[in-house]
C-alpha positions as CSV (number, residue, x, y, z in Angstrom):
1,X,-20.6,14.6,-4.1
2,X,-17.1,16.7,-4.5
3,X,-14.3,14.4,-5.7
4,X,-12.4,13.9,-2.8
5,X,-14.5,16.3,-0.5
6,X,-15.4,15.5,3.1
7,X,-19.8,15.7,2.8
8,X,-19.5,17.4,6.4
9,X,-17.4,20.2,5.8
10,X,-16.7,20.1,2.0
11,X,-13.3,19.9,3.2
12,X,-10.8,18.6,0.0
13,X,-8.7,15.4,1.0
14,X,-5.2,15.0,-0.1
15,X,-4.9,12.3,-2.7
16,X,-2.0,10.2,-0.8
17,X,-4.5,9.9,2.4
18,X,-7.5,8.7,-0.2
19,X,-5.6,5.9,-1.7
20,X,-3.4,4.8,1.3
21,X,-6.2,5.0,3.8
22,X,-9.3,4.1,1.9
23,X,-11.4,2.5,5.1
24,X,-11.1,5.1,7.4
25,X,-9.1,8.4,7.3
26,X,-9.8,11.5,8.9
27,X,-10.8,14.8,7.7
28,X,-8.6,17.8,8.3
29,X,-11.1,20.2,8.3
30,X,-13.6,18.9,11.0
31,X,-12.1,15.5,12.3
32,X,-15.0,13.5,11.1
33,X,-13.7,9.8,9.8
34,X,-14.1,9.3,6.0
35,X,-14.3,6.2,3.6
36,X,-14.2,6.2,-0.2
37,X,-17.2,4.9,-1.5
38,X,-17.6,1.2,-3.2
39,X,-18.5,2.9,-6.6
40,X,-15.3,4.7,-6.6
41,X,-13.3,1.4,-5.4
42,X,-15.5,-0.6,-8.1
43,X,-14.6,2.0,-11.2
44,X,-10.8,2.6,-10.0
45,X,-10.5,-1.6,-10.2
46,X,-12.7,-2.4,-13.1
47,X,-10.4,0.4,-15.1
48,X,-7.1,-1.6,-13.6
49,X,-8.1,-4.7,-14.7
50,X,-8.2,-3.3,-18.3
51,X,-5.4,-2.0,-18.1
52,X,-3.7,-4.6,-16.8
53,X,-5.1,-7.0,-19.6
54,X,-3.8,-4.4,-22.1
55,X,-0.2,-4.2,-20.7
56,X,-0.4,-8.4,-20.6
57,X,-1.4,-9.0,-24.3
58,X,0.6,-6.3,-25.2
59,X,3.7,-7.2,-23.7
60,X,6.5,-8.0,-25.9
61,X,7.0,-12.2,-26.7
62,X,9.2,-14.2,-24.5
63,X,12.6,-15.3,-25.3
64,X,14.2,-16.9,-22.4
65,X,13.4,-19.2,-19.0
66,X,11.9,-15.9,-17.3
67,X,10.2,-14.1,-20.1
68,X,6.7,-15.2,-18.7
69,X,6.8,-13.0,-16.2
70,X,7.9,-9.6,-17.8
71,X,3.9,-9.8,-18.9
72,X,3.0,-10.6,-15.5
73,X,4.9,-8.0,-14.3
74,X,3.2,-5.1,-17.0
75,X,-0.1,-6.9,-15.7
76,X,0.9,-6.0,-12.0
77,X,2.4,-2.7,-12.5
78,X,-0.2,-1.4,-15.0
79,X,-2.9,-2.2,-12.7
80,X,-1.7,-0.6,-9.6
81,X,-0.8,2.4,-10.9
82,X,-4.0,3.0,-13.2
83,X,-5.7,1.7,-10.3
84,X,-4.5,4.3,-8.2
85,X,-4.8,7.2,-10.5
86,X,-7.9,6.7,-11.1
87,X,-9.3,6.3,-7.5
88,X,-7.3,10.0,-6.9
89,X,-9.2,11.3,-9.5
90,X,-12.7,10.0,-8.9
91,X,-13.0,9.0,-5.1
92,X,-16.3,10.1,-3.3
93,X,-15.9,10.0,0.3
94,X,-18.7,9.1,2.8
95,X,-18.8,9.5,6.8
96,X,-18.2,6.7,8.9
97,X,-18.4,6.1,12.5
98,X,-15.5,7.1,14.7
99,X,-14.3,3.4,15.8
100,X,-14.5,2.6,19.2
101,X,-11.3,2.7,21.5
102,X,-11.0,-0.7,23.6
103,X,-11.1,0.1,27.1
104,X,-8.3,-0.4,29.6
105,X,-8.6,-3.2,31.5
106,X,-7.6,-3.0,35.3
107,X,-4.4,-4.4,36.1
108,X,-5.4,-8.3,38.4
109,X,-4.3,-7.7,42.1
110,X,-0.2,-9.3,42.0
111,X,-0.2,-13.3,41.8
112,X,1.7,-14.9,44.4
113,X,0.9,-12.6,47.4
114,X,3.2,-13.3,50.7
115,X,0.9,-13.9,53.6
């Protein structure tokens, strides 16, 4: 399929509502509720892994108390954001089922009626 287009209506998501809502979203174009695909979640992580391995070891040394985390920090920052790119770039998006709206339950008749 499309990168980022809905399979019902070929309808082109906007990248914000594919990364933000990646379990269930819904299509402007026909109202059907999409998903982005494991592949696509699979690639966008593997790739923001890497990259976050590659900001960590090469992350400059530490010279005080705190310096361990400006790596862990790179680590963090480099994987969300490749992360992210990526899945704007590549997601394919599948139907899902509309979920089910719970029911309204009946309001019990008052506790504590006079008689």
């Amino acid at each position: 399929m499309a990168i980022r287009k809905c399979p019902a209506c070929l309808t082109t998501a906007p990248m914000g509502a594919v990364v933000a809502f990646t379990n269930d979203f819904v299509c402007a174009g026909c109202g059907q509720h999409l998903e982005v695909s494991e592949a696509s979640r699979v690639l966008a992580a593997a790739i923001g892994i890497a990259a976050g391995y590659l900001a960590v070891s090469t992350a400059p040394p530490a010279y005080s108390t705190l310096g361990w985390a400006v790596p862990v920090l790179f680590g963090l920052l480099a994987y969300g954001c490749v992360s992210a790119l990526i899945l704007m770039a590549s997601a394919d998006l599948r139907l899902i089922p509309a979920p089910t709206q719970p029911s309204v339950a009946e309001t019990p008749a008052a506790h504590g009626a006079h008689h």
